[in-house]
C-alpha positions, 0 to 999 in steps of 0.5 A: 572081207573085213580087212575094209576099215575104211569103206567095207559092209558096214558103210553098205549096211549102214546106208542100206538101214538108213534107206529104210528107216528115212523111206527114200530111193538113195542114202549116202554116209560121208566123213561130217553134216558139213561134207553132206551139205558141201556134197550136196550143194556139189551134186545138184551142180550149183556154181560160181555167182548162182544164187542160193538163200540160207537161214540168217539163223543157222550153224556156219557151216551151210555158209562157209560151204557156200562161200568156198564155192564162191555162190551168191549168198541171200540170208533169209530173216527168220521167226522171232521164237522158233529161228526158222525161215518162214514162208512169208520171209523167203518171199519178202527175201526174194522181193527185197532183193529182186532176185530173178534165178534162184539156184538153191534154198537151204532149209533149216530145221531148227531144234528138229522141227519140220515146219512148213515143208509144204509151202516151201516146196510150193515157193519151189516149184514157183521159183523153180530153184532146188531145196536143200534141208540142212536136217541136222538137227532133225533125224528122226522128225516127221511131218504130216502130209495127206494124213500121213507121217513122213520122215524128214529125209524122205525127201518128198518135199525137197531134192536133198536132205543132210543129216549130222551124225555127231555125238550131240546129234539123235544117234552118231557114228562119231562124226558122220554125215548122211545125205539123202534124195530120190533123184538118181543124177543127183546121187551118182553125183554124190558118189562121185564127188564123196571119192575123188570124182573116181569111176572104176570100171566093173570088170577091170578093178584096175581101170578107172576115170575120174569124172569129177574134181571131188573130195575124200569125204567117205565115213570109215566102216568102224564110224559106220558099224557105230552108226548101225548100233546107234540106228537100232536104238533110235526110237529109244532115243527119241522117246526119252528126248520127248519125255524130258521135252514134255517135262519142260513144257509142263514147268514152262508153258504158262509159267510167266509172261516173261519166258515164252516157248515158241509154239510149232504145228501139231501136224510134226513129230519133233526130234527134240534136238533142242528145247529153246526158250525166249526170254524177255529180258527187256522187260526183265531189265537184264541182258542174256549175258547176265543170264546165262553168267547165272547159269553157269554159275549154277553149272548150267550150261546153256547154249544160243543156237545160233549166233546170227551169220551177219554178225560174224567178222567173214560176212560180207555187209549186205544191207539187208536188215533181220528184225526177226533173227535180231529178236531171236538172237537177244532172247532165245536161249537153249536149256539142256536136253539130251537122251541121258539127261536124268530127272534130278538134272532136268528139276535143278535146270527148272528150278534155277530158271524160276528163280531168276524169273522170281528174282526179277519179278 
């Protein structure tokens, strides 16, 4: 009945969509990309002092998630251009700190660019540890595998994906979250832990159990109804997204020594979440503050993606070092891409970029 504004046809429909779209077994909507991966570190029954290894460079949520959970949080050093985890750090990470049982591994797909889905999964199998892909910047990526493309979110290479359907994201319902994995334990514990751990008995509405100590992350069937609208014009979304991806390229691939544009396998389909650039500002004698002061000042609104965790005042001093996520961290910037971003727009953010590089020169 359409009296359902919170959880009606449209959240079914909705998941039901995104099941085909993304080819997996299971798919849930919940209420943000932070309840997904919350959802998710929940479902595969991680708990208090287990192990899990997170990107240094990533949005805060993965770690706050992790720390009210109380598990035992290991950064993971990142590559000096694209911010992501490689295989090579996960096991220096491991090696480093002697680490015997690993629970999780939280994956990061920086910008929307599925690397090494493969040999990551074989450090898994290796470890025997469970991979979360933190896939909220990439709905609508693919990797090649066998030949073939497969979307992230199909989950053949990890146990659980999470996606974000906020507005800044491939397609939104508002604020949303997805989540996603082919194990059928895992996703009766998402069920259950999306609704209070709630059971309802089938054949007497009235009578139910609760199974689990859950939340109430569900998504409302208006967000969902948004959702489907935006599903169907996903495609669109990414085409224009690679288009002003490409252009970019164009103009700076090869423009100067002193701006570089980090290089990914050609066996992926991007969802062009972000277009980073590096900047070699010691060679510039500038600092990124000076930087992006100048762009703001020419309304250019860039943004770091991200602010390293063991920065922040909450993180507890481990005595690790992350070269790599420092050198991304004093050079990587991110220029403006989204769907409607007009080619005017997108020439005044080149130009004003070349200018502060002839500036320097």
């Amino acid at each position: 009945s359409n009296d359902l504004i919170t959880t009606g046809p449209f959240v079914e429909k909705f998941e039901k969509e995104l099941k085909k779209y993304l080819k997996c077994k299971y798919s849930y909507v919940c209420s943000s990309g932070t309840a997904a991966i919350h959802l998710a570190m929940l479902s595969i029954g991680l708990k208090k002092d287990d192990i899990i290894l997170m990107p240094a460079i990533n949005f805060i949520a993965s770690y706050n998630m992790a720390k009210t959970m109380d598990l035992k949080i290991y950064l993971v050093d990142v590559d000096e251009y694209t911010g992501q985890i490689t295989p090579n750090k996960i096991l220096e990470c491991i090696k480093k700190n002697k680490l015997k049982k690993i629970k999780a591994l939280i994956v990061m797909f920086h910008g929307g660019y599925p690397e090494y889905l493969k040999q990551l999964n074989d450090i898994k199998k290796k470890y025997n540890f469970c991979i979360i892909e933190d896939a909220c910047h990439a709905l609508g990526s693919e990797y090649k595998y066998n030949k073939k493309f497969i979307k992230v979110g199909s989950c053949k290479h990890a146990d659980i994906s999470t996606f974000s359907l906020h507005p800044l994201k491939t397609i939104t319902s508002g604020e949303g979250g997805v989540i996603t994995t082919n194990k059928i334990k895992i996703a009766r514990n998402i069920k259950l832990f999306r609704s209070h751990g709630i059971l309802r008995n089938k054949k007497k509405h009235w009578e139910y159990d609760i199974l689990k100590h859950g939340f109430n992350y569900r998504l409302s069937d208006i967000n969902c109804a948004l959702g489907l609208s935006q599903l169907k014009k996903i495609k669109f979304f990414l085409e224009k997204r690679k288009k002003i991806y490409e252009k970019y390229l164009a103009n700076f691939k090869n423009y100067n020594s002193k701006l570089i544009v980090p290089k990914y396998s050609k066996n992926i389909k991007p969802s062009y979440h972000l277009f980073l650039i590096n900047m070699a500002f010691s060679k510039l004698k500038k600092s990124k503050d000076d930087f992006m002061k100048y762009l703001f000042q020419n309304n250019i609104v860039a943004q770091q993606h991200y602010i390293p965790i063991y920065k922040f005042t909450i993180y507890d001093k481990q005595l690790n070092s992350f070269p790599g996520s420092e050198k991304y961290f004093n050079n990587s910037i991110s220029i403006p891409i989204f769907a409607n971003l007009n080619n005017k727009n997108q020439n005044k953010v080149i130009k004003t970029i070349k200018n502060y590089l002839k500036v320097q020169d």
